[in-house]
C-alpha positions as CSV (number, residue, x, y, z in Angstrom):
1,X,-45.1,-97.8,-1.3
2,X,-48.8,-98.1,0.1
3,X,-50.8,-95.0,0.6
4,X,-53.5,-94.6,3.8
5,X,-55.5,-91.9,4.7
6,X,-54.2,-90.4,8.1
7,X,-57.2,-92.0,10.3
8,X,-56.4,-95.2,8.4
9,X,-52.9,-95.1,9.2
10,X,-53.8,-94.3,12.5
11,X,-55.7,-97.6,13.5
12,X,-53.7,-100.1,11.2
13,X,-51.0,-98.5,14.0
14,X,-53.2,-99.0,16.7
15,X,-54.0,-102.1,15.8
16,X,-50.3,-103.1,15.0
17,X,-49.9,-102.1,18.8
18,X,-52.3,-104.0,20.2
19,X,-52.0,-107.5,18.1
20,X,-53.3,-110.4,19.6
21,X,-55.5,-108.3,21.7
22,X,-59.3,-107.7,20.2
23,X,-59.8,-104.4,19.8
24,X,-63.0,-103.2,19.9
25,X,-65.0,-100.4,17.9
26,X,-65.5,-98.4,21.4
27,X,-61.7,-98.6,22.1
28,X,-60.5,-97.5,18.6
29,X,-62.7,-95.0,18.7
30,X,-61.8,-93.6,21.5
31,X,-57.9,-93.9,20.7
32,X,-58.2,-92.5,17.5
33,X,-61.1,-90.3,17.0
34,X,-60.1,-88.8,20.7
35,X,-63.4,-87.4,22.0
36,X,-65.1,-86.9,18.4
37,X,-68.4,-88.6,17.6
38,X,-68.1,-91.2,15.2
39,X,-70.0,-93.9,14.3
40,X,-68.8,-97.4,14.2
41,X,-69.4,-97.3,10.8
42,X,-66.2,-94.6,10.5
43,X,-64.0,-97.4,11.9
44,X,-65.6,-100.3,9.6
45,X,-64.4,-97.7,6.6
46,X,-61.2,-97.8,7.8
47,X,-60.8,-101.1,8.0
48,X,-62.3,-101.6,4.7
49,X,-59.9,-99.2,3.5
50,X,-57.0,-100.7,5.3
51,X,-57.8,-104.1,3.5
52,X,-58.0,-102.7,0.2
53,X,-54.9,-101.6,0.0
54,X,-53.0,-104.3,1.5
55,X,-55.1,-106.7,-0.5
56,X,-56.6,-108.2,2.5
57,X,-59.5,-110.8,1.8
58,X,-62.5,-110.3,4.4
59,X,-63.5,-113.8,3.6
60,X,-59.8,-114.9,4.3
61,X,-57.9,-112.8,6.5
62,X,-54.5,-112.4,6.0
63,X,-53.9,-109.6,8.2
64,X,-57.0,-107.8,10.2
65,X,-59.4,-110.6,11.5
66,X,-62.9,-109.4,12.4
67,X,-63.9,-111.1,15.9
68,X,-67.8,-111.2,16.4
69,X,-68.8,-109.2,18.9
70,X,-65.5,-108.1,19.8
71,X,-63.8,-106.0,16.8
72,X,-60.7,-106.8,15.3
């Protein structure tokens, strides 16, 4: 059993949903945080978070990819 934070859970769904699409810091934003100021740096935690406990390597992606300019 793997435990996330409910924003965390939140975009590794979103992101689930939307595999194979890149999905930006704008639009996950707006999906999850609904209308609330956030930094990107809220969704870069997440991720980070999201890694951590699935063990993904940034370096070496098994899971979330970052995409330059794009998101994940």
């Amino acid at each position: 059993e793997l435990k996330l934070r409910d924003k965390d859970f939140d975009v590794l769904q979103f992101l689930i949903e939307n595999v194979g699409h890149p999905c930006s810091h704008e639009k996950i934003i707006e999906t999850i945080w609904d209308g609330t100021f956030v930094e990107n740096a809220s969704v870069d935690k997440s991720i980070a978070n999201i890694r951590k406990v699935l063990g993904d390597d940034v370096r070496n992606p098994s899971y979330i990819k970052t995409i330059r300019s794009k998101g994940y």
